[in-house]
BAROTOR-254726 format. One record per atom (N, C-alpha, C, O): residue in one letter; x, y, z. Coordinates in steps of 0.1 Angstrom, whole numbers. Layout:
// residues N
a  X  Y  Z
...
// end
This chain:
// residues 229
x  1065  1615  -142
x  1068  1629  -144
x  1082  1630  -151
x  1091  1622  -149
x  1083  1642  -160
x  1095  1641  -162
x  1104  1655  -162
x  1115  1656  -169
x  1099  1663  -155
x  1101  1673  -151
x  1114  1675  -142
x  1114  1669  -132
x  1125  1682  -143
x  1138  1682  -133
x  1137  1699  -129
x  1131  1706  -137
x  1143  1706  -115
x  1144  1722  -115
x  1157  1718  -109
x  1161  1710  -100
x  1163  1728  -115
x  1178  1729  -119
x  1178  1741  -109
x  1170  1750  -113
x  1185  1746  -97
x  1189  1756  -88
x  1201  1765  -90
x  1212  1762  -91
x  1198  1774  -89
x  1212  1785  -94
x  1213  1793  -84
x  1205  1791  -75
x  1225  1807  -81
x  1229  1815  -74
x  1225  1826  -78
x  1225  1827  -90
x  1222  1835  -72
x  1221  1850  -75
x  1230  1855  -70
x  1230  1867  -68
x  1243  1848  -64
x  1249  1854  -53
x  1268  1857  -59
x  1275  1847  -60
x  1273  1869  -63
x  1282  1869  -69
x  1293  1873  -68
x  1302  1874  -77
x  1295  1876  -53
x  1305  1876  -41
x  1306  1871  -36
x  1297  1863  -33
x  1322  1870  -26
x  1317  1864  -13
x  1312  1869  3
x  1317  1872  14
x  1301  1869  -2
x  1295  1882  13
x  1302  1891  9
x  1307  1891  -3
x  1303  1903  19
x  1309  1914  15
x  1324  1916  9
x  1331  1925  6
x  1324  1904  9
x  1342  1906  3
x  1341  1903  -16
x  1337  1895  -24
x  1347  1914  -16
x  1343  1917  -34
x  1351  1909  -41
x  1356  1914  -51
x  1355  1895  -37
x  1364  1889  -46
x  1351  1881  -59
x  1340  1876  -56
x  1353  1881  -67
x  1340  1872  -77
x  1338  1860  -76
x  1349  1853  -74
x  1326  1853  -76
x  1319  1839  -75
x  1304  1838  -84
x  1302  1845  -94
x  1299  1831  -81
x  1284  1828  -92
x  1282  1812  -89
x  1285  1803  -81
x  1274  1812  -101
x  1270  1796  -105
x  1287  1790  -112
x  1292  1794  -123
x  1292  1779  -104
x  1301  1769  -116
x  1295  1761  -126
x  1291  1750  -125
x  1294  1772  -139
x  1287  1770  -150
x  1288  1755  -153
x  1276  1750  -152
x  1296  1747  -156
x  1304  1733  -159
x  1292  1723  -147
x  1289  1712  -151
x  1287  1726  -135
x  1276  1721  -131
x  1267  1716  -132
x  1262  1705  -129
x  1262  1727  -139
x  1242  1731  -144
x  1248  1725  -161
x  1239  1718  -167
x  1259  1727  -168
x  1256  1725  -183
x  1257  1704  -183
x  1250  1696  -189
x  1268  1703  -174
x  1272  1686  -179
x  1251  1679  -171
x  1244  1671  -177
x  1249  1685  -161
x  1239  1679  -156
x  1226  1679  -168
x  1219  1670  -173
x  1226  1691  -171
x  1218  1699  -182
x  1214  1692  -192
x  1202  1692  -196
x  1227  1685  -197
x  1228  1681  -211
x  1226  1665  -208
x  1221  1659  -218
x  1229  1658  -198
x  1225  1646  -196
x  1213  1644  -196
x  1209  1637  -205
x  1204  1651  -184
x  1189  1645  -179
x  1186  1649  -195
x  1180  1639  -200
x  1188  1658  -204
x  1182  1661  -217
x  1180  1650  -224
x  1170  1646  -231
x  1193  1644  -222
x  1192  1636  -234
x  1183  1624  -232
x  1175  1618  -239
x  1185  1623  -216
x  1180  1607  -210
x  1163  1611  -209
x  1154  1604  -203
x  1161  1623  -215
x  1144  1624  -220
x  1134  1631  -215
x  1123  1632  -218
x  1143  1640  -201
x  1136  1650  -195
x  1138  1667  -193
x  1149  1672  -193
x  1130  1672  -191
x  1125  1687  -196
x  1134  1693  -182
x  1136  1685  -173
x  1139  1708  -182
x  1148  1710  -172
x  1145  1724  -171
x  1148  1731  -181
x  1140  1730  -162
x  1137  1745  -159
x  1147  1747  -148
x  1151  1738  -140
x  1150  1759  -148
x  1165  1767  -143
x  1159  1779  -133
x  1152  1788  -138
x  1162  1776  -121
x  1155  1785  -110
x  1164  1791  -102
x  1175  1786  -102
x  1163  1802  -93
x  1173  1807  -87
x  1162  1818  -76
x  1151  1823  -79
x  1170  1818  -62
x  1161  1825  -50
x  1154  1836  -54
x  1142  1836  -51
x  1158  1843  -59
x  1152  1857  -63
x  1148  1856  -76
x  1139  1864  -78
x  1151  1850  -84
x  1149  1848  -100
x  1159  1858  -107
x  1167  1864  -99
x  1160  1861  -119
x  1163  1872  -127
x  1178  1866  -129
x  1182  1855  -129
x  1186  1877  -131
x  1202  1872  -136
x  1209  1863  -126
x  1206  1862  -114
x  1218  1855  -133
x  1230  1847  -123
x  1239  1844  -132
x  1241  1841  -143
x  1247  1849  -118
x  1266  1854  -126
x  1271  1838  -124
x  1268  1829  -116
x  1279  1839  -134
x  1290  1832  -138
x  1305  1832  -123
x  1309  1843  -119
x  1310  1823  -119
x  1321  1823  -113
x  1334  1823  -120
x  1339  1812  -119
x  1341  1832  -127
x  1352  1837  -134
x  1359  1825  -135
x  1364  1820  -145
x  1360  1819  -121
x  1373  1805  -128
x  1367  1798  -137
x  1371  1796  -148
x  1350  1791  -130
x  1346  1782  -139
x  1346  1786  -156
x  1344  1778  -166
x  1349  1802  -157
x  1345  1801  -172
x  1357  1797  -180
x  1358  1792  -191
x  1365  1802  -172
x  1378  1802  -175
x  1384  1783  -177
x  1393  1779  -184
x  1378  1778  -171
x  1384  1767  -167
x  1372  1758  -177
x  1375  1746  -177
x  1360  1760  -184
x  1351  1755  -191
x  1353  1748  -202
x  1357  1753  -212
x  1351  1733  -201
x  1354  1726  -212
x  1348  1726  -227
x  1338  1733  -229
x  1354  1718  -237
x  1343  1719  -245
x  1331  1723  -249
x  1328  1731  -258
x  1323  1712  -239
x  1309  1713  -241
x  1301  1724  -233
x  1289  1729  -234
x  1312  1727  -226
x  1304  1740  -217
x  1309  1749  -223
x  1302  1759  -219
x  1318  1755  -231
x  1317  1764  -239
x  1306  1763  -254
x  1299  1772  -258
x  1306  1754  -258
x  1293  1753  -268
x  1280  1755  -259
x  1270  1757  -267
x  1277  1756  -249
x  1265  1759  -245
x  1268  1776  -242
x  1263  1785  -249
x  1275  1777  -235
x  1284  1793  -234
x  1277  1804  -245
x  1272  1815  -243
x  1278  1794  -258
x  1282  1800  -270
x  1262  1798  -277
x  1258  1803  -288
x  1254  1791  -268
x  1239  1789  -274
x  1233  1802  -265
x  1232  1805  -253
x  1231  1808  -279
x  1224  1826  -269
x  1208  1822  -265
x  1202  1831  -260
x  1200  1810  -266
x  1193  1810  -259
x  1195  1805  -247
x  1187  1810  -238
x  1201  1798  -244
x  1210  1791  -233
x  1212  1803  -221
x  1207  1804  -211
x  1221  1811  -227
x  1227  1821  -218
x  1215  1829  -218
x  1215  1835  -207
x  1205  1832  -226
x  1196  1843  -221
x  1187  1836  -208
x  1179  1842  -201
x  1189  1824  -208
x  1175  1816  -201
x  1183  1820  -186
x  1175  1823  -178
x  1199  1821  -179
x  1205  1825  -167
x  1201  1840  -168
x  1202  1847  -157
x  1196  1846  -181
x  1196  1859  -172
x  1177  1858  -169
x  1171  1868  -163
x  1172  1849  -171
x  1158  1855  -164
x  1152  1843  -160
x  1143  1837  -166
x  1158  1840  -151
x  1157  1824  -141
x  1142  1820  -132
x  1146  1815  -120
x  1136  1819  -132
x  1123  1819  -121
x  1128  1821  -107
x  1138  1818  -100
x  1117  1830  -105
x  1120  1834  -87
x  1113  1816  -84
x  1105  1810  -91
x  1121  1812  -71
x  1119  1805  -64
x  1104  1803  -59
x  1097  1793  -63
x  1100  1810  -51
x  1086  1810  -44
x  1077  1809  -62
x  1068  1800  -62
x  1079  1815  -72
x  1070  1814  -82
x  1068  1793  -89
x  1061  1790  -99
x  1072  1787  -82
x  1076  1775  -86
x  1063  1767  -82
x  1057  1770  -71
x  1060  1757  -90
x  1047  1747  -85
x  1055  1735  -85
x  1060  1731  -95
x  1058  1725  -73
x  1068  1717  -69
x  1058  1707  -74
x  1063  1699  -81
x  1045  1705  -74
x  1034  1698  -79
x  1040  1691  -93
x  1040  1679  -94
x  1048  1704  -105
x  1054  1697  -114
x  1065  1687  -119
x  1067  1681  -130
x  1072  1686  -108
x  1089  1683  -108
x  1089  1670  -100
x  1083  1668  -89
x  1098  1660  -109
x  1103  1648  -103
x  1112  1649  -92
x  1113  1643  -82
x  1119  1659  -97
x  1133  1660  -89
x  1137  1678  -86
x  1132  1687  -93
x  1145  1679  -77
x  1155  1692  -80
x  1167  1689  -78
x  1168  1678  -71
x  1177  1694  -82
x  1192  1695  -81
x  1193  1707  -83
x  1189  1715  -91
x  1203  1710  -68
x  1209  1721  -69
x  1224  1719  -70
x  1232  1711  -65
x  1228  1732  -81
x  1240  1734  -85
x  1248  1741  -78
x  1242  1750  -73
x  1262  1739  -76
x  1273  1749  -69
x  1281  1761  -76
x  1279  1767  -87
x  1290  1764  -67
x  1294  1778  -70
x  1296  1778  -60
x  1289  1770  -53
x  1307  1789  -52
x  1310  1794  -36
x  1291  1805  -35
x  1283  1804  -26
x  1290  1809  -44
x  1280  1820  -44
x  1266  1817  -32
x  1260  1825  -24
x  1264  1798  -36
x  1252  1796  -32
x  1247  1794  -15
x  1236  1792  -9
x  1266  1793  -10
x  1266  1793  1
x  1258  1807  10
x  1253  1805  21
x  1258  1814  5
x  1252  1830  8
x  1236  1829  6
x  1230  1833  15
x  1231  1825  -1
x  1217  1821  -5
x  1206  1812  -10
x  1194  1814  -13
x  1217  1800  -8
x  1212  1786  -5
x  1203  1786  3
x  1191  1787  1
x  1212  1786  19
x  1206  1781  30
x  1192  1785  35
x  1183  1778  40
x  1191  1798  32
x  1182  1804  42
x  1172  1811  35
x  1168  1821  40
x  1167  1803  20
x  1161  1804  10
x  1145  1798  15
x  1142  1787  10
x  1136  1805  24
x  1121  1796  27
x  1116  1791  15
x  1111  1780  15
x  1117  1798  5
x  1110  1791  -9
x  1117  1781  -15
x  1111  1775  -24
x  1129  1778  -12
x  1135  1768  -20
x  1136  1754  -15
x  1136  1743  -21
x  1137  1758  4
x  1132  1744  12
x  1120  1743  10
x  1119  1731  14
x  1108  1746  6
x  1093  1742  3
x  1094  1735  -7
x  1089  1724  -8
x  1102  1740  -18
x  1100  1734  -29
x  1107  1722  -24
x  1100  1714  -18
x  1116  1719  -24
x  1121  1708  -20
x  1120  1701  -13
x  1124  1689  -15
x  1112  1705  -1
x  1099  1695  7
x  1088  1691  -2
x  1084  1680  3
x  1083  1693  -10
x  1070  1690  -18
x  1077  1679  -24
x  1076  1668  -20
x  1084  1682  -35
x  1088  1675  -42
x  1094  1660  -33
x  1091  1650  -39
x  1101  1659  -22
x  1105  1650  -15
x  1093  1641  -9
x  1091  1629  -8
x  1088  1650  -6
x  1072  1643  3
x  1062  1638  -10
x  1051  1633  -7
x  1066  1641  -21
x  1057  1637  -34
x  1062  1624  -44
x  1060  1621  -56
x  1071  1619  -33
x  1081  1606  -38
x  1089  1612  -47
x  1094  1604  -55
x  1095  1626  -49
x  1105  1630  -59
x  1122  1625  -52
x  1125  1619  -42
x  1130  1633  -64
x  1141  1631  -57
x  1148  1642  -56
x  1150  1649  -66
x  1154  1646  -44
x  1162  1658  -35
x  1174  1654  -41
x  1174  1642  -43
x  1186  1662  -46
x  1196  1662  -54
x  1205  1677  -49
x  1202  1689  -46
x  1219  1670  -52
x  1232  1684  -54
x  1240  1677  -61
x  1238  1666  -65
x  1255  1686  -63
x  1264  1689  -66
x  1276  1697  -58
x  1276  1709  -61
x  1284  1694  -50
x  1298  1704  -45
x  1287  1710  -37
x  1278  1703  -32
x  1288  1726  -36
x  1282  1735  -30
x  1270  1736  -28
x  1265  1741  -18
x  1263  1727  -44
x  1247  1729  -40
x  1241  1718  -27
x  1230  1715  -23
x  1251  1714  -25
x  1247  1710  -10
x  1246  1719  6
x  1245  1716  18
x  1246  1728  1
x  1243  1741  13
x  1228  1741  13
x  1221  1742  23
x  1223  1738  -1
x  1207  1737  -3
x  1198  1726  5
x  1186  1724  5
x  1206  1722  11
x  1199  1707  17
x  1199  1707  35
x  1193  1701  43
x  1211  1717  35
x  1213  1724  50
x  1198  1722  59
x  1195  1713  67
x  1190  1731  55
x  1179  1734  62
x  1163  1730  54
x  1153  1735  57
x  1165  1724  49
x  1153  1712  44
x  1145  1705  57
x  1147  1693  60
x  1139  1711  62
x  1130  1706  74
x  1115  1696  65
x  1108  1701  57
x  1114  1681  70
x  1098  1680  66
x  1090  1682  73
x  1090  1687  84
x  1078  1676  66
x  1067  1680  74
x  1064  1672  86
x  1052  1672  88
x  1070  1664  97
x  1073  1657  103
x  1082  1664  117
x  1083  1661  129
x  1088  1678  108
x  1101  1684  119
x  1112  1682  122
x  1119  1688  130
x  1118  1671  112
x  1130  1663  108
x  1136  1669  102
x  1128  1677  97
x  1150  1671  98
x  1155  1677  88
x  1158  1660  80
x  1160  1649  83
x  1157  1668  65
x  1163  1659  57
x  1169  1653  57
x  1165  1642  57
x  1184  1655  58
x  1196  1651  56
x  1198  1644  72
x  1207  1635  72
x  1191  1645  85
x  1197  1642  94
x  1194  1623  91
x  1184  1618  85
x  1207  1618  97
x  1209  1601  96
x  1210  1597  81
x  1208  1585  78
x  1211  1607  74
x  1213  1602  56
x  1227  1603  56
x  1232  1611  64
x  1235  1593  46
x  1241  1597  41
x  1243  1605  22
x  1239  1604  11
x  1256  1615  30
x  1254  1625  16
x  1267  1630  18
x  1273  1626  28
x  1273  1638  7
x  1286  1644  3
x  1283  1655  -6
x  1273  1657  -13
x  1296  1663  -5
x  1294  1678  -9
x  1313  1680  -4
x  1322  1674  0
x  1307  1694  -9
x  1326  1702  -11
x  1331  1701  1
x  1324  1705  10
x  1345  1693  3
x  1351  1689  16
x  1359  1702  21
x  1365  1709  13
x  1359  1703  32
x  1371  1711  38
x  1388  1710  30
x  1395  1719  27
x  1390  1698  30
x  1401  1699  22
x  1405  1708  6
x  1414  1714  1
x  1390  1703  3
x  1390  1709  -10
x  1386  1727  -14
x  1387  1734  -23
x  1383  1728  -1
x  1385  1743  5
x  1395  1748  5
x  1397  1760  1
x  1404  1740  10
x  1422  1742  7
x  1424  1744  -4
x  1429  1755  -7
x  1421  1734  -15
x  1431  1734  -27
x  1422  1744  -31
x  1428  1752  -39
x  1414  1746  -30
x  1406  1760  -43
x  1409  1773  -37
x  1406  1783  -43
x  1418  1774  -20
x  1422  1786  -17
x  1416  1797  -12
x  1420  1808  -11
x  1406  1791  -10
x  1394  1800  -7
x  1383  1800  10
x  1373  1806  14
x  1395  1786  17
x  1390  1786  31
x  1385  1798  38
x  1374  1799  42
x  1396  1810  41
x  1395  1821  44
x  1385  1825  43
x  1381  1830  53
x  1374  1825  31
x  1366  1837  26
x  1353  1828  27
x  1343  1835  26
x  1351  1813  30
x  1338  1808  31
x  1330  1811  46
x  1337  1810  56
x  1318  1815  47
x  1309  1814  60
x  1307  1801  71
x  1302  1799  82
x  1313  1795  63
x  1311  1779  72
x  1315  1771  62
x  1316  1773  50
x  1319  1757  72
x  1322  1742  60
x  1316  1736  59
x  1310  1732  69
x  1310  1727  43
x  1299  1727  45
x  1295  1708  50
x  1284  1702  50
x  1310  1702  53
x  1313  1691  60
x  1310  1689  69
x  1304  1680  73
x  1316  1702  79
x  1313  1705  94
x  1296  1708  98
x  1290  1704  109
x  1290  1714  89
x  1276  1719  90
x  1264  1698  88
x  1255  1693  94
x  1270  1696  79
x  1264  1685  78
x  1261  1672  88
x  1251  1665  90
x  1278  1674  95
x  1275  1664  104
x  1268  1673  119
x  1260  1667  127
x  1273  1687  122
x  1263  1696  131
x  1248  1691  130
x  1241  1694  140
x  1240  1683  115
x  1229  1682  115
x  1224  1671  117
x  1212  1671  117
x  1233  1656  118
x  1232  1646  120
x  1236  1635  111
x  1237  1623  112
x  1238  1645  102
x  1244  1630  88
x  1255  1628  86
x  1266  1634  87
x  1248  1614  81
x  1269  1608  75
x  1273  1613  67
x  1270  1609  56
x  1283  1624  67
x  1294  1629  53
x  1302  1621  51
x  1310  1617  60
x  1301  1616  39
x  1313  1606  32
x  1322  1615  20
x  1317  1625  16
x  1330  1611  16
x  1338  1618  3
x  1351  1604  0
x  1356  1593  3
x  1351  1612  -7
x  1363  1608  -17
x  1376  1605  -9
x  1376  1611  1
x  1389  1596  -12
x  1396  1595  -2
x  1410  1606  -15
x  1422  1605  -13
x  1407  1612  -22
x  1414  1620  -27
x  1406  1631  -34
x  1398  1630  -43
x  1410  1643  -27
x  1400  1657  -28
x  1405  1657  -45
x  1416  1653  -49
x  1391  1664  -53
x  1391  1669  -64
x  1387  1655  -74
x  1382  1660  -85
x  1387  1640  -73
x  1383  1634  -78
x  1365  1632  -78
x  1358  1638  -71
x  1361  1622  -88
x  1348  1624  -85
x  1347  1614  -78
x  1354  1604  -76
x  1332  1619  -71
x  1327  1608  -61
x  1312  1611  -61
x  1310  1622  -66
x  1303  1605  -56
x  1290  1605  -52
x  1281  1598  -47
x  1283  1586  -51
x  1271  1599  -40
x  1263  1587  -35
x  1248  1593  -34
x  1243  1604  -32
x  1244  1578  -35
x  1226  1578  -36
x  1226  1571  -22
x  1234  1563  -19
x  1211  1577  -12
x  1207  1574  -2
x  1192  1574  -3
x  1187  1584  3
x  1185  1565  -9
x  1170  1565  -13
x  1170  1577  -23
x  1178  1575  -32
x  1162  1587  -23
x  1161  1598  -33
x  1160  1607  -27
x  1150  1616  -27
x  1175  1605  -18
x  1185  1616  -19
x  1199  1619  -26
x  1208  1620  -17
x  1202  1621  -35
x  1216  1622  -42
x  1227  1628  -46
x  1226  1637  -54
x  1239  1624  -39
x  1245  1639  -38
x  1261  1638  -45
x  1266  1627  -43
x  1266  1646  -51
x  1280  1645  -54
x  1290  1654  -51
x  1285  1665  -51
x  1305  1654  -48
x  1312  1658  -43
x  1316  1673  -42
x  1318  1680  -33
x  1319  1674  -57
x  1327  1685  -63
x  1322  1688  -81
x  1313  1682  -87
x  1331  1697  -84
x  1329  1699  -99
x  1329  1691  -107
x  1322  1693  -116
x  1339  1678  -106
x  1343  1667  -112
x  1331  1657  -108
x  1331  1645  -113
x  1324  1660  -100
x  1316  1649  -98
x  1304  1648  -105
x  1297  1638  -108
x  1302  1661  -108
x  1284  1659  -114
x  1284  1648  -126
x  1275  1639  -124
x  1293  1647  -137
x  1286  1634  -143
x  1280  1624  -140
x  1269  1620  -145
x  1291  1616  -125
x  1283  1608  -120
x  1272  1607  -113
x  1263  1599  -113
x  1275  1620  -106
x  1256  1624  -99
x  1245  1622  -108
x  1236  1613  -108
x  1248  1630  -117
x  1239  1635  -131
x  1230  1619  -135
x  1218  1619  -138
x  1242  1603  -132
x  1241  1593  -138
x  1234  1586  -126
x  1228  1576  -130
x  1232  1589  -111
x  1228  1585  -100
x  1213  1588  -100
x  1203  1582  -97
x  1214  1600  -106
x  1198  1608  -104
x  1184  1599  -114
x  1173  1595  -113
x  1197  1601  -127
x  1186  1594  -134
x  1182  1583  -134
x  1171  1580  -138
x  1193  1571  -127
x  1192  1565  -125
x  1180  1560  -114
x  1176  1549  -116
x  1174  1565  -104
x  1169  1567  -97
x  1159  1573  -99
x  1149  1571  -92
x  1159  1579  -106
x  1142  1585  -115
x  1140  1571  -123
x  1129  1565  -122
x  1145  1569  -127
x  1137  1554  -134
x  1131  1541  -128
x  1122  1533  -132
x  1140  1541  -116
x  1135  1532  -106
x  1120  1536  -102
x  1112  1528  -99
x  1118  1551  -100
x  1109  1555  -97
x  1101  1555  -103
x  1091  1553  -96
x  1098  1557  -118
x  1087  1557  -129
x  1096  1553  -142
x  1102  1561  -150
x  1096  1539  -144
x  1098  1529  -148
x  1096  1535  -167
x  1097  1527  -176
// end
């Protein structure tokens, strides 16, 4: 297969507190542009489907190549009309990766269509994937078994610390460090917040922060090829 579904936010607050958040564009574009090249097809999904906002720093803070994508108007039209979640046939997809943003903390978790999809795909030998935040997505992944996913895996995602430096502890619903090991798994990270880091645990694959997804990006594919050679 060579199919990837790429996960987004609809969520562009934080809860009711009107400060701005979204998808950290710099996520979905470096991941984007990798699986592309290394020869696979990437469809862009989000809980509800339809538009997904931008998180103001990430744009602000967007390098290079993520402003050349910025700047591809079919690119940017494809976040405003995203696939609803539940509309998804997991039948197609090697893998999903979900992308971060504070946003997806709000409608990650408690997405029934997005843990299906990501049970199928996992129970169909695919591979379960994040980035930073889009590790809230993996929260409540129950299989068919009654297990949660992640419990006794190890995996990593946005640290408490790094909650600190981005200033924004106050305004999150939960950490998503604390929540992980609440579910049974090994959280590992980085022994210096904001650097990259990541790790593969069968095909499950996960990376730290914003700075991490290249190497995620390089874990996944990696791991898709082991898988279909």
């Amino acid at each position: 297969m060579s199919k990837i579904l790429a996960v987004v936010t609809n969520q562009s607050t934080y809860g009711t507190n009107p400060h701005r958040t979204g998808l950290w564009i710099a996520e979905l574009v470096h991941f984007y542009d990798r699986v592309r090249q290394a020869g696979f097809e990437v469809d862009i999904v989000s809980p509800e489907g339809g538009q997904v906002p931008l998180d103001p720093r990430s744009v602000r803070l967007a390098d290079k190549e993520v402003r050349k994508y910025m700047n591809d108007r079919a690119f940017m039209s494809s976040l405003d009309h995203t696939r609803k979640a539940a509309d998804v046939d997991p039948a197609e997809y090697a893998a999903i990766f979900y992308t971060g943003g504070h946003g997806v903390m709000w409608d990650f978790p408690g997405s029934a269509a997005l843990q299906q999809v990501a049970r199928d795909i996992y129970e169909n030998g695919g591979v379960v994937s994040s980035v930073c935040h889009g590790a809230c997505g993996l929260l409540n992944i129950t299989l068919s078994d009654g297990s949660l996913l992640v419990e006794g895996r190890t995996v990593t995602g946005f640290s408490t610390a790094e909650e600190r430096v981005a200033m924004v502890k106050s305004r999150v619903p939960f950490l998503v460090e604390d929540e992980f090991r609440k579910r049974g798994a090994n959280y590992v990270k980085a022994t210096i917040p904001m650097t990259p880091f990541a790790t593969a645990d069968g095909r499950l694959v996960t990376g730290q922060n914003p700075v991490s997804t290249k190497i995620v990006t390089a874990k996944i594919i990696e791991t898709l090829r082991q898988l279909w050679p």
